[in-house]
N, C-alpha and C positions, 0 to 999 in steps of 0.2 A: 123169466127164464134166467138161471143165473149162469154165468160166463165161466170158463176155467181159466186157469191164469195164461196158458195161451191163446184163448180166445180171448182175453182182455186185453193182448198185447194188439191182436188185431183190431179192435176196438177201440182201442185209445188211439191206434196210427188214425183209422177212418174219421176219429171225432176231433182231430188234428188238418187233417188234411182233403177231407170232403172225399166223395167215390172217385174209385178206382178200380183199373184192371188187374188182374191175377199179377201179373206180371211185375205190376209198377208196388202192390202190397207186397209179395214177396223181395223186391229189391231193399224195402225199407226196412222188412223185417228179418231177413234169413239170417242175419249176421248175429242178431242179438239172439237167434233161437237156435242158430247151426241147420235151420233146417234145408232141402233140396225142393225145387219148385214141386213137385209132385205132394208132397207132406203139407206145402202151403194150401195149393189147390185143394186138396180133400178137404182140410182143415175148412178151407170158406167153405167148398158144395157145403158140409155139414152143416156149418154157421146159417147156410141158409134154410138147410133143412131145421134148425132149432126155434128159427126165427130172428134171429139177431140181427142178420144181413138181407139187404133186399139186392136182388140180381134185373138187372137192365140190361138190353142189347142195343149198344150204338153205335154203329157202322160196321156192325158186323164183330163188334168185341163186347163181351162182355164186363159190366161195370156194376163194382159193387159198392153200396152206402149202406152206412150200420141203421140197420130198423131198431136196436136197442138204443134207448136212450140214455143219454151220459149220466144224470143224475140221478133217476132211480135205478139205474143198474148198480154205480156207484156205492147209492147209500145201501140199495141193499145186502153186497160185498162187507161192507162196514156196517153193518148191522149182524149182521152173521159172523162175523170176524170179533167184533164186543160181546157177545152174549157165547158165542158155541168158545173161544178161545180165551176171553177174558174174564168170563163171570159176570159182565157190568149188565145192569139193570137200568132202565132210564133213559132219562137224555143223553146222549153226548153232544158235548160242542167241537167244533169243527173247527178250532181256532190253532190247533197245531198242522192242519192243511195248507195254514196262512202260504206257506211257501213253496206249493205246486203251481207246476206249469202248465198243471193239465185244467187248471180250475180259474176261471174269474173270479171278482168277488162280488160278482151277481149269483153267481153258480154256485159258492159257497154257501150264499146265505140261503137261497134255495136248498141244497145239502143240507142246512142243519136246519133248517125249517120239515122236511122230507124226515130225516132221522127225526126229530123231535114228535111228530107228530105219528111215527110210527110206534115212537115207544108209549103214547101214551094212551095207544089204541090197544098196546100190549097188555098195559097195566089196571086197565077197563075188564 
């Protein structure tokens, strides 16, 4: 399932910070998207209706952790983002990611391991 760029913003909070309430994801995000708790809320029910997000009840609140996983959601974003925007064909190396925060470099080389192998399933 692929994420829109505000669902990605939710997504990278939850793969940062592990589950969370409505409450505590909209604190960390409304600022950078302008939006009102209500716009957050819908934004997750949906997420969870996509499958992105999984929803748990814990004392009575519910709590959400991203069912989509960071690295092929990731590469699939960049995978989609080289071929539909760039043209590129093949492999990419992941070596200009060197300087995100969102990525270990176990998770990188996972990432271009992911891409790599997706392109050459392409080129098949």
């Amino acid at each position: 399932m692929k994420a829109s760029p505000t669902e990605l913003v939710i997504l990278k909070h939850l793969w940062r910070s592990g589950a969370q309430s409505t409450g505590e994801i909209h604190a960390a995000i409304s600022e950078r998207l302008g939006w009102s708790r209500s716009s957050s809320r819908k934004t997750i029910e949906r997420m969870v209706e996509k499958g992105l997000l999984d929803r748990r009840e814990v004392h009575g609140l519910n709590v959400y952790r991203a069912r989509a996983r960071k690295i092929p959601t990731l590469a699939g974003l960049i995978r989609a983002f080289a071929t539909d925007v760039l043209d590129l064909d093949g492999p990419l190396p992941v070596s200009n990611l060197v300087e995100s925060d969102l990525l270990t470099r176990e998770e990188l080389e996972e990432l271009e391991r992911v891409l790599n192998d997706a392109a050459e399933g392409e080129a098949s």
